[in-house]
TORLOFI-832092 format. One record per residue: residue number from 0; chain; z, y, x of N, C-alpha, C, O in turn; residue in three letters. Coordinates in steps of 0.1 Angstrom, whole numbers, plus 5000, padded with zeros to 4 digits. Atoms other than C-alpha are relative to their C-alpha. Last residue first. Layout:
N
+------+-------+------+---------+--------+-------+----------+---------+------+---------+--------+------+---------+--------+------+
| resi | chain | n_up | n_north | n_east | ca_up | ca_north | ca_east | c_up | c_north | c_east | o_up | o_north | o_east | resn |
+------+-------+------+---------+--------+-------+----------+---------+------+---------+--------+------+---------+--------+------+
|  NUM |     A |    Z |       Y |      X |     Z |        Y |       X |    Z |       Y |      X |    Z |       Y |      X |  ALA |
...
+------+-------+------+---------+--------+-------+----------+---------+------+---------+--------+------+---------+--------+------+
end
This chain:
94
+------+-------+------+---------+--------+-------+----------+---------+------+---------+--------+------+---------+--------+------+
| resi | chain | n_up | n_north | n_east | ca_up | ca_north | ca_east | c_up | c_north | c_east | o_up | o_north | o_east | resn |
+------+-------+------+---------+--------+-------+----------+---------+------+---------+--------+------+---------+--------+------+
|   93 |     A | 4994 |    4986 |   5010 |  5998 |     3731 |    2550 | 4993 |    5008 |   4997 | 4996 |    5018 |   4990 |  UNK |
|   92 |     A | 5005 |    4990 |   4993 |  5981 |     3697 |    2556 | 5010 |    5012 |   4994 | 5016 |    5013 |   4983 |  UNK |
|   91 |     A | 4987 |    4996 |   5000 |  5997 |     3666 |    2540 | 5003 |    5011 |   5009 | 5013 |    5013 |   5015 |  UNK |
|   90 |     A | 4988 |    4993 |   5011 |  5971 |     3662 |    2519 | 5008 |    5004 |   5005 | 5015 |    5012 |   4998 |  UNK |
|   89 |     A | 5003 |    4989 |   5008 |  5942 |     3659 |    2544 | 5011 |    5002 |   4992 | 5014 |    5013 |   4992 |  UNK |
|   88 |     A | 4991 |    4990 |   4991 |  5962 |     3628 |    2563 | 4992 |    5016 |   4997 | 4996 |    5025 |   5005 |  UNK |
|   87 |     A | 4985 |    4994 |   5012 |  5954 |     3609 |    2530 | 5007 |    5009 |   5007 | 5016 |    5016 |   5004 |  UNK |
|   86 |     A | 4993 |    4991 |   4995 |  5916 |     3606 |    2541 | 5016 |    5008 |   5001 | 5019 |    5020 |   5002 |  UNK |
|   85 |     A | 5004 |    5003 |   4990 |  5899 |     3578 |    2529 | 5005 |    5010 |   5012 | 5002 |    5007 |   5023 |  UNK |
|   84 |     A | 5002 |    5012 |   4999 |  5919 |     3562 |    2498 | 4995 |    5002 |   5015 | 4997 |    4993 |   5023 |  UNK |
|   83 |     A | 4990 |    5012 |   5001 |  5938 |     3596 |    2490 | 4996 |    4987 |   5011 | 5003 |    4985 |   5021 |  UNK |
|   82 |     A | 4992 |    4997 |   4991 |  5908 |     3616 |    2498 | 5013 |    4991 |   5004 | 5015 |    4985 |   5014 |  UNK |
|   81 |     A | 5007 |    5000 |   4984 |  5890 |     3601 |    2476 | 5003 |    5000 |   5014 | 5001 |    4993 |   5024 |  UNK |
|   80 |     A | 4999 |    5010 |   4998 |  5914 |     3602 |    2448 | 4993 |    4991 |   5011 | 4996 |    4980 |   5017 |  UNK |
|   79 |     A | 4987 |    5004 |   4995 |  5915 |     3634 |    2454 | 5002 |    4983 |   5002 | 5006 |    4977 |   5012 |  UNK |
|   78 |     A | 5000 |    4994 |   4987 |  5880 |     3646 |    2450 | 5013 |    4993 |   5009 | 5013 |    4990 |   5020 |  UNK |
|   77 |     A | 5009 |    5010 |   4992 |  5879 |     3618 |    2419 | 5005 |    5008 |   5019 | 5010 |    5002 |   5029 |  UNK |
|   76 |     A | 4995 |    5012 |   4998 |  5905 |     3638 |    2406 | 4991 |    4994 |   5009 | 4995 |    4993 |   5021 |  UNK |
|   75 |     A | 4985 |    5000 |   4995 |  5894 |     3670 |    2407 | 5005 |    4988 |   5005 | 5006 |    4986 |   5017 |  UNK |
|   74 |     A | 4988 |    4992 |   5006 |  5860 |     3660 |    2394 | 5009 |    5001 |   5012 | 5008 |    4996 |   5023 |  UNK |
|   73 |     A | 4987 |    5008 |   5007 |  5832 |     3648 |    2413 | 5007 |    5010 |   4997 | 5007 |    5022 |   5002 |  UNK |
|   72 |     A | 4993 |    4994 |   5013 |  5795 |     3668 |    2412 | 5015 |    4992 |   4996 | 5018 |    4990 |   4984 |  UNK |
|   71 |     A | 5009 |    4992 |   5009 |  5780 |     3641 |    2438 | 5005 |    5009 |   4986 | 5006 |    5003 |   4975 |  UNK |
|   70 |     A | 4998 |    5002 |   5019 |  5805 |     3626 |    2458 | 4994 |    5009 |   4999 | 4997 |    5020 |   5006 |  UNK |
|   69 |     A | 5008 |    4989 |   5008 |  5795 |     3618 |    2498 | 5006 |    4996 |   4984 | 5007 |    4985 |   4979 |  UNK |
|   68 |     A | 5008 |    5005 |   5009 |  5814 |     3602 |    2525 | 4999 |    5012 |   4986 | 5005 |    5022 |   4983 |  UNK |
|   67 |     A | 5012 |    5001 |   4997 |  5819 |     3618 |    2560 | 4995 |    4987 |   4987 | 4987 |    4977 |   4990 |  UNK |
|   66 |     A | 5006 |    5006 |   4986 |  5854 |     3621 |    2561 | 4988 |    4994 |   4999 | 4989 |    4982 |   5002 |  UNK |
|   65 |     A | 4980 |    5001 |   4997 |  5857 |     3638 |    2525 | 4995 |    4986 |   5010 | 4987 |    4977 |   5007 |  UNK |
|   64 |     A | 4995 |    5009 |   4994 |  5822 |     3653 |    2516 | 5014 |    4999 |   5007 | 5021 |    5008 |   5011 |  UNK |
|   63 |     A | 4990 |    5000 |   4992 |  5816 |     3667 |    2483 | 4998 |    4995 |   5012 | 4991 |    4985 |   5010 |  UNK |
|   62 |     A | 4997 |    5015 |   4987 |  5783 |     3677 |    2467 | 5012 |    5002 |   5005 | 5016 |    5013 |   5006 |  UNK |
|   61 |     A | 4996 |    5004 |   4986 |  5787 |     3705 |    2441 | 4998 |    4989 |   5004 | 5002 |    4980 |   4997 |  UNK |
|   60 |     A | 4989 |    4996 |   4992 |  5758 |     3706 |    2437 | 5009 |    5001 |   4987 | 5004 |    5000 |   4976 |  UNK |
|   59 |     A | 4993 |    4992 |   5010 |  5727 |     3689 |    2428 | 5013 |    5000 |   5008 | 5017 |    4991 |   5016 |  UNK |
|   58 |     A | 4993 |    4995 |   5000 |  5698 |     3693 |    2447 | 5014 |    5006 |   4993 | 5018 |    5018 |   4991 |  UNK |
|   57 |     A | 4994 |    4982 |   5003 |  5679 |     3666 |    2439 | 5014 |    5007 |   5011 | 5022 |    5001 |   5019 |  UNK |
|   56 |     A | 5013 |    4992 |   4999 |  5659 |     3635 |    2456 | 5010 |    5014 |   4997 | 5012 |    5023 |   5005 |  UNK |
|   55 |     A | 5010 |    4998 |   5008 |  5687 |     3612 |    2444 | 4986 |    5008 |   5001 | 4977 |    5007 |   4993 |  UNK |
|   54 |     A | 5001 |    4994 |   5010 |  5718 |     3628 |    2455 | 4988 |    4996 |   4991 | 4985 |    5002 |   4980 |  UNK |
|   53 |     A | 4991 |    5009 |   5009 |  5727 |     3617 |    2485 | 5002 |    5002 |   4985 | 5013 |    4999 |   4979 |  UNK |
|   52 |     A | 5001 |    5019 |   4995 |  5697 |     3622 |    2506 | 5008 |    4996 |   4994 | 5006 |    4984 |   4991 |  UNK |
|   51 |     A | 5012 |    5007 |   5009 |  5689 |     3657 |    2481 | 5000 |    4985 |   5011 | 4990 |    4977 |   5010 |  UNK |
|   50 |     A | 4995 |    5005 |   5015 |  5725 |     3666 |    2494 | 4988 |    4991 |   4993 | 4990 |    4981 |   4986 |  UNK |
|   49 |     A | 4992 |    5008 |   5004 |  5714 |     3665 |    2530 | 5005 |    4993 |   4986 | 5008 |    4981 |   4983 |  UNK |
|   48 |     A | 5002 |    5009 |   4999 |  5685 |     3686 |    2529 | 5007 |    4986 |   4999 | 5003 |    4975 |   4994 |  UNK |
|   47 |     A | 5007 |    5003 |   5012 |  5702 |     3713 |    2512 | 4992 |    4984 |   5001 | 4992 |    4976 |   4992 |  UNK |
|   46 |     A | 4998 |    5002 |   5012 |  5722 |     3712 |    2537 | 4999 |    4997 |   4988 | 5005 |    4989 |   4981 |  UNK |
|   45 |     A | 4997 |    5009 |   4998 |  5698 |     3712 |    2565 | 5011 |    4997 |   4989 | 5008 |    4986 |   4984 |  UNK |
|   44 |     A | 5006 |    5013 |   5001 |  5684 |     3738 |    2549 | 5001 |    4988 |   5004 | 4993 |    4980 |   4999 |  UNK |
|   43 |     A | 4997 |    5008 |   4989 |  5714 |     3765 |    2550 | 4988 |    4984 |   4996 | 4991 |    4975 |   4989 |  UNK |
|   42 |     A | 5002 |    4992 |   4990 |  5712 |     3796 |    2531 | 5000 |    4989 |   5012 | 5002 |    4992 |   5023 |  UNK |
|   41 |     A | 5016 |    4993 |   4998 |  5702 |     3783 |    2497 | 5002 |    5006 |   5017 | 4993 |    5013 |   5021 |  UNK |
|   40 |     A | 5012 |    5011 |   4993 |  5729 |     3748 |    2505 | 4982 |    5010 |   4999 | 4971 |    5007 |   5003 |  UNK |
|   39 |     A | 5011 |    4993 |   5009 |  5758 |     3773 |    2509 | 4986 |    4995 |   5001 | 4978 |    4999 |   5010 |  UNK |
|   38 |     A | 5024 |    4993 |   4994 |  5781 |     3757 |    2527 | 4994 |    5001 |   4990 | 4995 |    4993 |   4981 |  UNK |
|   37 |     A | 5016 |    4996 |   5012 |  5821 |     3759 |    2520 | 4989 |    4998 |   5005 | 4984 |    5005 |   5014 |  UNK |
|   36 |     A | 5007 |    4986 |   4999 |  5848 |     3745 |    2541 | 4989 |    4997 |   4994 | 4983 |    4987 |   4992 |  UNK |
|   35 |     A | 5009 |    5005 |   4996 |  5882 |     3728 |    2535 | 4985 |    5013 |   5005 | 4986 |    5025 |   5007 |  UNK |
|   34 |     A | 5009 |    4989 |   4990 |  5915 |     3730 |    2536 | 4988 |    4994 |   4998 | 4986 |    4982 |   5000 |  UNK |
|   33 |     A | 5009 |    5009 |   4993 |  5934 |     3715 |    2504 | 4990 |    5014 |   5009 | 4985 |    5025 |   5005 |  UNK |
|   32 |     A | 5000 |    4989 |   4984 |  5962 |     3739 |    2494 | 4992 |    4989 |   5013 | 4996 |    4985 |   5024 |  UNK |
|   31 |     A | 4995 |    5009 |   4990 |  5952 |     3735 |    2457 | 5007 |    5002 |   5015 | 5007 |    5013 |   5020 |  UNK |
|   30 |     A | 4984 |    5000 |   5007 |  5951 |     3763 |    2429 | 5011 |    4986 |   5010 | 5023 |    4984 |   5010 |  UNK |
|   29 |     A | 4995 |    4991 |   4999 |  5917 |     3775 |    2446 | 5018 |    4998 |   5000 | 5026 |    5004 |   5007 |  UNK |
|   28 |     A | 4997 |    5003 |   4988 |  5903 |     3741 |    2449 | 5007 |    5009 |   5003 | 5013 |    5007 |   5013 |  UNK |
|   27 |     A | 4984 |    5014 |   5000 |  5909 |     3743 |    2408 | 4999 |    4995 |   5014 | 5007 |    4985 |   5016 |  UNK |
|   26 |     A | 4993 |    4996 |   5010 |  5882 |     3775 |    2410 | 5018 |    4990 |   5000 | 5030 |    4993 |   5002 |  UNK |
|   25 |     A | 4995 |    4988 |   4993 |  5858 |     3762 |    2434 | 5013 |    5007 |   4996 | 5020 |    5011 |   5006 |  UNK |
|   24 |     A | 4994 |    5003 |   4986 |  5856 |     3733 |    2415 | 5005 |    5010 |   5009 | 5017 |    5010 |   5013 |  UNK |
|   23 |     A | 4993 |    5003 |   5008 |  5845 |     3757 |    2381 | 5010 |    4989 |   5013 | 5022 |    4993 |   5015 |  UNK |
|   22 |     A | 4988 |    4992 |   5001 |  5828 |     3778 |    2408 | 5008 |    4991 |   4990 | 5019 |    4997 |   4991 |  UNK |
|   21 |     A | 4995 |    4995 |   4986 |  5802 |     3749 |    2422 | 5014 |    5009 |   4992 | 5024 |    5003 |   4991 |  UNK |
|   20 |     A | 4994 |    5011 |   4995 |  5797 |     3734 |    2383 | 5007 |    5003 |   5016 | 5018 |    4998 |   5018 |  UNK |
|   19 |     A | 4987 |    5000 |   5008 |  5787 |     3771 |    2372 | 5010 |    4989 |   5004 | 5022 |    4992 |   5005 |  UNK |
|   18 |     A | 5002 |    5011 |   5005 |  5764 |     3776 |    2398 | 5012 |    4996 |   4990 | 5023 |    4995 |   4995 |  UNK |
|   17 |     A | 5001 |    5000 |   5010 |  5753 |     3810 |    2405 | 5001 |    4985 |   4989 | 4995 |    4982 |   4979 |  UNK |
|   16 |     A | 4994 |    4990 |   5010 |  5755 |     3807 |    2441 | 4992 |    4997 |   4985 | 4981 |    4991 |   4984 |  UNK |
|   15 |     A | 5016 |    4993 |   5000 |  5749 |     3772 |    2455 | 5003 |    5012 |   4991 | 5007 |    5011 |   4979 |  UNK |
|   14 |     A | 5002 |    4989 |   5014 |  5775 |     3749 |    2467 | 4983 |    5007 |   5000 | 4972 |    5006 |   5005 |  UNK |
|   13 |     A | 5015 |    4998 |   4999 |  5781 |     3719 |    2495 | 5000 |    5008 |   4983 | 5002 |    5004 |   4972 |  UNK |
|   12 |     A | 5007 |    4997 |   5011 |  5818 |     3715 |    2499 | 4986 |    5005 |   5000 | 4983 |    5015 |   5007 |  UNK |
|   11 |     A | 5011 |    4991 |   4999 |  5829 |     3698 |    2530 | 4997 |    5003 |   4988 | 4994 |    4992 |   4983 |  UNK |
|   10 |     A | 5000 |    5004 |   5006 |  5867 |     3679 |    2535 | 4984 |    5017 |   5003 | 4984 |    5028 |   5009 |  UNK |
|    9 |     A | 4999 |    4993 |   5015 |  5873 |     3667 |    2564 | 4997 |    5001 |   4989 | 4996 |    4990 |   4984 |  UNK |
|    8 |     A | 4987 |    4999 |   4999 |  5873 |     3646 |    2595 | 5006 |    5004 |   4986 | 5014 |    4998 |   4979 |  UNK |
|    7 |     A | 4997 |    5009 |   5002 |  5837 |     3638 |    2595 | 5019 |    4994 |   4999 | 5025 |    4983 |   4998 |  UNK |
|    6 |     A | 4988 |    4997 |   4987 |  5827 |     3666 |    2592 | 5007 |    4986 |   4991 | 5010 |    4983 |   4980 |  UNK |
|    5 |     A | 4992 |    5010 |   5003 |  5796 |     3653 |    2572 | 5014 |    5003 |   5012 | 5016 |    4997 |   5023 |  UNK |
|    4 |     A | 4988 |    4997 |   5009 |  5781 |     3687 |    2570 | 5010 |    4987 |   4997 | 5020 |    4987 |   4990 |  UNK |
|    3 |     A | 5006 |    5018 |   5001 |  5747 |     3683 |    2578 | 5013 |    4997 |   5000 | 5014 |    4985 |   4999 |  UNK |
|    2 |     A | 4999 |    5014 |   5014 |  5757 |     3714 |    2570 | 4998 |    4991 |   5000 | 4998 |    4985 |   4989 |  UNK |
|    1 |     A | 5012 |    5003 |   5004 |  5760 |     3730 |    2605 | 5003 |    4996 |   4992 | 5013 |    4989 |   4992 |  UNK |
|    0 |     A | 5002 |    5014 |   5000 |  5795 |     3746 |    2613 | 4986 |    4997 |   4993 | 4984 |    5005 |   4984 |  UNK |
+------+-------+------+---------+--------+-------+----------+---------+------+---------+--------+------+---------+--------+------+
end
């Protein structure tokens, strides 16, 4: 899947190796049974390009997107509560 990453269905995580904020999410998406998919914004420049559209100029990861809207570094919560409001047929995924 390309990063421009607004699957507009799901749920897209935008990362970056060695990121503490990417694995600490990564980590509590582990404990969830939310589907989603990874991109790696050093191996994918359109990724990268996208985050720094929603982001202010930067690169900061994680980016979320949940049907094709964007959270910059959100918590747990937020991720969900997102989902909840714009996607609630992600939760009841197996």
């Amino acid at each position: 899947m390309s990063a421009l990453s607004e699957d507009h269905e799901g749920v897209v995580v935008h990362w970056r190796p060695m990121c503490p904020y990417c694995m600490k999410l990564r980590v509590k998406l582990a404990f969830t049974r939310l589907r989603h998919t990874r991109v790696d914004i050093w191996r994918d420049p359109e990724a990268a390009a996208f985050v720094r559209s929603v982001a202010d100029g930067k690169e900061t990861v994680p980016t979320v997107t949940v049907a094709g809207r964007a959270l910059v570094d959100p918590s747990l919560r937020q991720l969900r509560e997102t989902i909840e409001a714009h996607a609630p047929h992600l939760l009841s995924r197996p």
